[in-house]
N, C-alpha and C positions, 0 to 999 in steps of 0.2 A: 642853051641846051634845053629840047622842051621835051620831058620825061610824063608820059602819060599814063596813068595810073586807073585802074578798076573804078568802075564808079561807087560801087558799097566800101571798096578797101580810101578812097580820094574823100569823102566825105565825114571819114573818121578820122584822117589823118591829116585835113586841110590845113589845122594850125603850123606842121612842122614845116611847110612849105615857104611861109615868111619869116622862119626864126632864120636868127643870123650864122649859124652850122650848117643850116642848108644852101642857104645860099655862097657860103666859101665851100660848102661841099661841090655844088655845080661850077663851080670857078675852076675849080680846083681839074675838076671831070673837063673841063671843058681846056685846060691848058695841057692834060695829061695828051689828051686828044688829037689835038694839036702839034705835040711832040712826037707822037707815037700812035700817029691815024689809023694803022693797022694787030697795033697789038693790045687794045686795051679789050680782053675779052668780060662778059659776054657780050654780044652786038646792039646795039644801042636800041633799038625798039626788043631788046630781051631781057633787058637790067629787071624790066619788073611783073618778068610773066609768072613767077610762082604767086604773082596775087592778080593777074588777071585768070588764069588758070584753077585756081580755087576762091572765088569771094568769101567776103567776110560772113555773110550770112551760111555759107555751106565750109564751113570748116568745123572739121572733127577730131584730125589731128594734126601736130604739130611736130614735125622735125626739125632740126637745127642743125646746120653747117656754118664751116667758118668761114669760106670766101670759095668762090669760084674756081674751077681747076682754071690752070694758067698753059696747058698746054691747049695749042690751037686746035681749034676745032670739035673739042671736049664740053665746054660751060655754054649753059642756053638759059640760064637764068633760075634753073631747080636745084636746088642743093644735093649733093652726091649725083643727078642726074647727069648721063650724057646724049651727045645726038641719036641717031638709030645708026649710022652708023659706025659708030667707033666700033673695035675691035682691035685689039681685048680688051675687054672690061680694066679700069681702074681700079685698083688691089683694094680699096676701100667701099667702094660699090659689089665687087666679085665677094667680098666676105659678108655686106649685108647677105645676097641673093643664098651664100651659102647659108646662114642662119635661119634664112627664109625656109630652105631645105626641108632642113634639120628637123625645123619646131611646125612645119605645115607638110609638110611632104611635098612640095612644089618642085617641078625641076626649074631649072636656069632657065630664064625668059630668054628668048631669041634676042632682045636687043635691050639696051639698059637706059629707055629713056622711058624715065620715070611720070610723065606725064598723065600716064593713064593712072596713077596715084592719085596727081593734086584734081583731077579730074570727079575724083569718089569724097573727094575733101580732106584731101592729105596738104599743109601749107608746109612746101618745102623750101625755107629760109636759112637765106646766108647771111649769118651777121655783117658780112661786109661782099655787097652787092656787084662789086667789079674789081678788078686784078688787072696787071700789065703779065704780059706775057712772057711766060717762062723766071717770074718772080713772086710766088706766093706770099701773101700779104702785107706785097707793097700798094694797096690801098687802106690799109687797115689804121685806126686814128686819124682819121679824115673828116669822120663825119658821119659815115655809113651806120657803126653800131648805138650814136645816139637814135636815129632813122628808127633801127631795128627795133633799139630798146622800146619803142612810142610804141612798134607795132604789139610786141607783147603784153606790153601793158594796158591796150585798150581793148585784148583778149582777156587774158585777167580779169578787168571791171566787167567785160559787158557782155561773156558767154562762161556757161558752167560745164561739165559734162564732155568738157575735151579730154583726150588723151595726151599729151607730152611725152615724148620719146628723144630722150637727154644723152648724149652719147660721148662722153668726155667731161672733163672738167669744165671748160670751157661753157659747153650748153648748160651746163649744169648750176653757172654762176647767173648766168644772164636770164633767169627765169625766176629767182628769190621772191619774185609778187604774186608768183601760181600757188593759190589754196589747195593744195594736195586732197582738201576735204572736199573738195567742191569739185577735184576732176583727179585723173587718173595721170599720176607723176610716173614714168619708169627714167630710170638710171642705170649706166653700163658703162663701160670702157666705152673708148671712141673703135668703130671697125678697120682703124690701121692697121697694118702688119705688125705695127710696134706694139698695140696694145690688146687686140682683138683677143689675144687668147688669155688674157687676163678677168676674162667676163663678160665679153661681147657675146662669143658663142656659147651660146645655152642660155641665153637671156631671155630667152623664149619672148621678146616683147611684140612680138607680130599676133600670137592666139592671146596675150593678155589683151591688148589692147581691141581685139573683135570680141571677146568676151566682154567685155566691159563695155564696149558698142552694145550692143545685144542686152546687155542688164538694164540698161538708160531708155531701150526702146528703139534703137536705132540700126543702122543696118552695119551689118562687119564691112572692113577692105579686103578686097580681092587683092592682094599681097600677089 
């Protein structure tokens, strides 16, 4: 399985490529595959377009998801992002877009792919990069979130002045090496149904995080 990678994101990340997790990770992808040629979403040249879609050199901020939606037709490789078009929105992306509202006055985007995000340098990352379908994180402990951890961590060392937008416990654990001092940490519930109104809404991290663009010298997301 020949998985191609950004050329700023493949050059920082080369090492992971011959360790021995990666490689029973693609064993692994390539036996799933094998099994299940039609449902291992997202589509095999889209496993890794939240970092052809934002290089390492132009990222500014960082979102976190935990794997791929697993209904067909939904995962394209950006975290909470769907194709243009699904319809309705997934209860977890419709309550981002609503907090977006909320803290910017924005209406509801006509379609919820997210693209035009990582495009402004939003890295929108799944800790675990693929899913079988209609089975949510039956890829998860494979291999992916050592992958992921690499990618954080050589954000971490090698850029300051990011934003981090942590949405659940989960994102919340897998970022421990981000200097808070050196870039802008936000934290919240995750935007589920289950937990959104626990502190997702009114988090307002959408005008923090342009403010805080803005104070560094940089330009805000058009959200």
């Amino acid at each position: 399985m020949n998985l191609e990678l950004e050329t700023g994101w493949k050059a920082i990340l080369s090492n992971e490529f011959d360790r021995p997790y990666f490689k029973a990770l693609i064993q692994f992808l390539e036996e799933e595959k094998t099994k299940y040629p039609t449902q291992i979403f997202p589509e095999h040249n889209e496993i890794f377009s939240a970092f052809s879609a934002c290089p390492f050199d132009k990222v500014k901020v960082v979102i976190l998801g935990q794997d791929p939606y697993p209904t067909r037709g939904h995962a394209h490789g950006l975290c909470f992002s769907v194709r243009e078009e699904v319809k309705p929105f997934p209860k977890s992306l419709s309550n981002i877009f609503r907090e977006i509202q909320s803290d910017l006055e924005k209406p509801f985007p006509e379609n919820g792919n997210l693209m035009r995000w990582a495009q402004q340098g939003v890295l929108l990352l799944n800790a675990t990069l693929t899913v079988q379908e209609g089975k949510p994180e039956s890829h998860a402990h494979k291999g992916w979130e050592i992958f992921t951890d690499a990618v954080i961590s050589a954000l971490a060392s090698q850029k300051d002045s990011c934003v981090y937008m942590l949405w659940g416990a989960k994102a919340q654990q897998k970022v421990q090496q981000v200097n808070p001092q050196l870039n802008l940490v936000l934290t919240a519930p995750h935007p589920s149904p289950l937990s959104a109104y626990r502190g997702f809404f009114g988090c307002k991290h959408f005008s923090k995080a342009n403010h805080y663009l803005l104070s560094k010298g940089g330009e805000e997301i058009n959200w």
